[in-house]
C-alpha positions as CSV (number, residue, x, y, z in Angstrom):
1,X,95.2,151.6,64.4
2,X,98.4,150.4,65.8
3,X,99.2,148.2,68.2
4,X,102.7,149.6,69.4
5,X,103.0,146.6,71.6
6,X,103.6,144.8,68.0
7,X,107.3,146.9,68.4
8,X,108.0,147.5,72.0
9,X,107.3,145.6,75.5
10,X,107.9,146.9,78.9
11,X,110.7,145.5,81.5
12,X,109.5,146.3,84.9
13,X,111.9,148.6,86.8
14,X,110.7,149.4,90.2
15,X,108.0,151.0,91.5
16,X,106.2,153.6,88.6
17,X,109.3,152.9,86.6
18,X,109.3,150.9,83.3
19,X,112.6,149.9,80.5
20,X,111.2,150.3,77.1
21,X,112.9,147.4,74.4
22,X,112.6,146.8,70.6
23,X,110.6,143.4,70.6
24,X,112.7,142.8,67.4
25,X,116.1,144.0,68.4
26,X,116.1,143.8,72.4
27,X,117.8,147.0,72.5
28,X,116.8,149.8,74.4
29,X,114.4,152.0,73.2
30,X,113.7,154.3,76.5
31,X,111.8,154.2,79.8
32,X,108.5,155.3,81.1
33,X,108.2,156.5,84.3
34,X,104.5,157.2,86.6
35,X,104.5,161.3,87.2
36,X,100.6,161.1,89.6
37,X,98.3,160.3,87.0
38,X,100.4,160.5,83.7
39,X,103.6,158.7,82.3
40,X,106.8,160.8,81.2
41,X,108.7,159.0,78.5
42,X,112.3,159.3,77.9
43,X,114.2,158.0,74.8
44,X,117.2,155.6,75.3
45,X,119.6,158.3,76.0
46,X,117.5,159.8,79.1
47,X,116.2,163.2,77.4
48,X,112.2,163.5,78.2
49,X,110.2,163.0,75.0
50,X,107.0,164.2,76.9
51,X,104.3,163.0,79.0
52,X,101.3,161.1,78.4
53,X,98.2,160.0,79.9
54,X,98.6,156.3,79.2
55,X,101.4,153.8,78.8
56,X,99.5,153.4,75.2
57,X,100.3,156.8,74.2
58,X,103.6,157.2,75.9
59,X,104.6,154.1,73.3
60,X,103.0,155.8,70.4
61,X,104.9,159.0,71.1
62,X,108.0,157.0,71.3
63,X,107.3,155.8,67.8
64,X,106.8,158.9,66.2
65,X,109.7,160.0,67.2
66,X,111.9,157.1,65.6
């Protein structure tokens, strides 16, 4: 299984709000954001990839789409 903490890490940006980076790169991947009990994810240009019960699967979601 992976680890998709091996290719992102989170940036805190406010309350429920998160920056998503490439560990390798430091560039912007997206941002996760708390929507009640679940996460919406948004790629690095703002358009909603979906959301996600964890921060885990928000990431993995985030990599299947690169």
């Amino acid at each position: 299984m992976l680890a998709f903490s091996e290719f992102f890490y989170l940036v805190h940006a406010g309350q429920g709000r998160w920056m998503i980076k490439h560990r390798i790169t430091d560039e912007s991947a997206g941002s996760i954001i708390r929507n009640g009990p679940d996460f919406d994810l948004f790629d690095d240009h703002g358009r909603q990839v979906g959301r996600f019960d964890s921060v885990e699967h928000a990431l993995g979601g985030l990599y299947a789409t690169a």
